[in-house]
N, C-alpha and C positions, 0 to 999 in steps of 0.2 A: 520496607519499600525495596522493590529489585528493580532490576534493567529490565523492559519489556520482553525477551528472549527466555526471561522464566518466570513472567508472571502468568497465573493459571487462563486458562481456554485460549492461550496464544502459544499454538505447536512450531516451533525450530522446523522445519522438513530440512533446509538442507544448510551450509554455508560455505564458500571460498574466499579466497583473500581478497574478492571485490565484492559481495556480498550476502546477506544471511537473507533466506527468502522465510518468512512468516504466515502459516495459515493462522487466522483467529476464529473463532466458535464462541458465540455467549449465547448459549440458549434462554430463550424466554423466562422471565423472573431472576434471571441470576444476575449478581454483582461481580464484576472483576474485583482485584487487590488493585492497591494504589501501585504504580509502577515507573519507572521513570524512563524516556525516549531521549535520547543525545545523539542518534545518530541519523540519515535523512533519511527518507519514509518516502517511497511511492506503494502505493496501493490502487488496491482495486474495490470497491464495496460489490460482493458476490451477491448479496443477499439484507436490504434494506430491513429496517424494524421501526414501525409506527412509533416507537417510545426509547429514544436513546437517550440517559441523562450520563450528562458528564460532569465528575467533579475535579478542580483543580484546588490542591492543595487546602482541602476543607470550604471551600470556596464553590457553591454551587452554581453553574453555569445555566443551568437549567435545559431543556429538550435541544438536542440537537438532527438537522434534519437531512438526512442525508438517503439519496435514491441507487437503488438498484443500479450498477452499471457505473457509477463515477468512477473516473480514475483522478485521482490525486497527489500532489504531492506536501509534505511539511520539510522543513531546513530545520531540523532540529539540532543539528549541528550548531548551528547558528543560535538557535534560541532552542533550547531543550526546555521538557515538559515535563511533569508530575502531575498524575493524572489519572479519575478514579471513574470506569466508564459500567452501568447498570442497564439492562436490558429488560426495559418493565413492560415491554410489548406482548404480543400475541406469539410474535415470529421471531425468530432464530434472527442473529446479526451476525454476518458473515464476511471477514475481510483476508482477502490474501494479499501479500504487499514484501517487495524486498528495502530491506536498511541495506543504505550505500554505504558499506564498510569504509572503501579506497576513499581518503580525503583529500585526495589532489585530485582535481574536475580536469577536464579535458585530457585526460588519458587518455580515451578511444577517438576515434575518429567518430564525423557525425554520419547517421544514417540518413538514407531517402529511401523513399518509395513513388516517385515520380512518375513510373511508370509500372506501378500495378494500383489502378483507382480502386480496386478492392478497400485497400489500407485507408484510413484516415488517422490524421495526425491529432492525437487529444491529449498529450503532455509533450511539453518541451521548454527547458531551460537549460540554464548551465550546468545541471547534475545527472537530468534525464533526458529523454526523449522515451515517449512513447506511443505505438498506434494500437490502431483499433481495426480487428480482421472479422467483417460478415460476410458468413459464403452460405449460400440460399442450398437445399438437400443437393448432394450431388455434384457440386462446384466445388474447385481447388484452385490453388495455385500454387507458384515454385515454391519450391523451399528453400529458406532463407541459413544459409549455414555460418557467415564468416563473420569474426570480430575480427577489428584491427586496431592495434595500438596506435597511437596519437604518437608523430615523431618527436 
């Protein structure tokens, strides 16, 4: 069993001292390793699969169903996971997702987008906040540069 950040078709890209960001790849037919999550998980599902099975600790849960486009989060901080996930579909299962390394929550201050209805808000609690950006060909908007520490 490893910590999710080296169990196979889940690529590291990057990490700092607030968090590790996760691409995962389970192409069609393959099995991940059993691996284990302790730290909190938002993600994104890039790329849904007709046939997700997950096992937790020898313990099959059976299909789980998840679409294109979810953004989600788990507190595995709080409740951490061992967990064995197989891709018996047609289609590639695709997730990218960062572990909130920083365990002290409200560190940053919170965000708005108030005024750019571009954005829509599709996670938000005490660990995350996150939106959601559709610009039709050809449409922009500002860009968003500044974090700010929580006093």
């Amino acid at each position: 069993m490893v910590p999710v950040e080296s169990a196979p078709f889940h690529c590291q890209v990057l990490e700092n001292e607030y968090v590790r960001f996760l691409n995962v790849f389970i192409p069609p037919g393959k099995v991940g390793a059993y691996h284990r999550h302790s730290i909190d998980f938002a993600y994104l599902i890039v790329e849904a699969t007709d046939r997700l099975e997950v096992t937790v600790l020898d313990k099959p849960m059976g299909l789980i169903a998840l679409q294109t486009g979810q953004v989600l989060f788990n507190g595995y901080s709080k409740a951490p996971l061992i967990h064995q996930v197989a891709n018996a579909g047609q289609t590639p299962f695709h997730v990218m997702g960062i572990e909130i390394i920083d365990s002290q929550p409200g560190r940053f201050s919170s965000s708005t987008r108030a005024n750019m209805p571009a954005y829509t808000l599709v996670l938000d609690n005490d660990r995350v906040r996150g939106w959601r950006l559709k610009l039709q060909p050809g449409e922009a908007v500002a860009l968003l540069h500044r974090l700010r520490l929580g006093s």
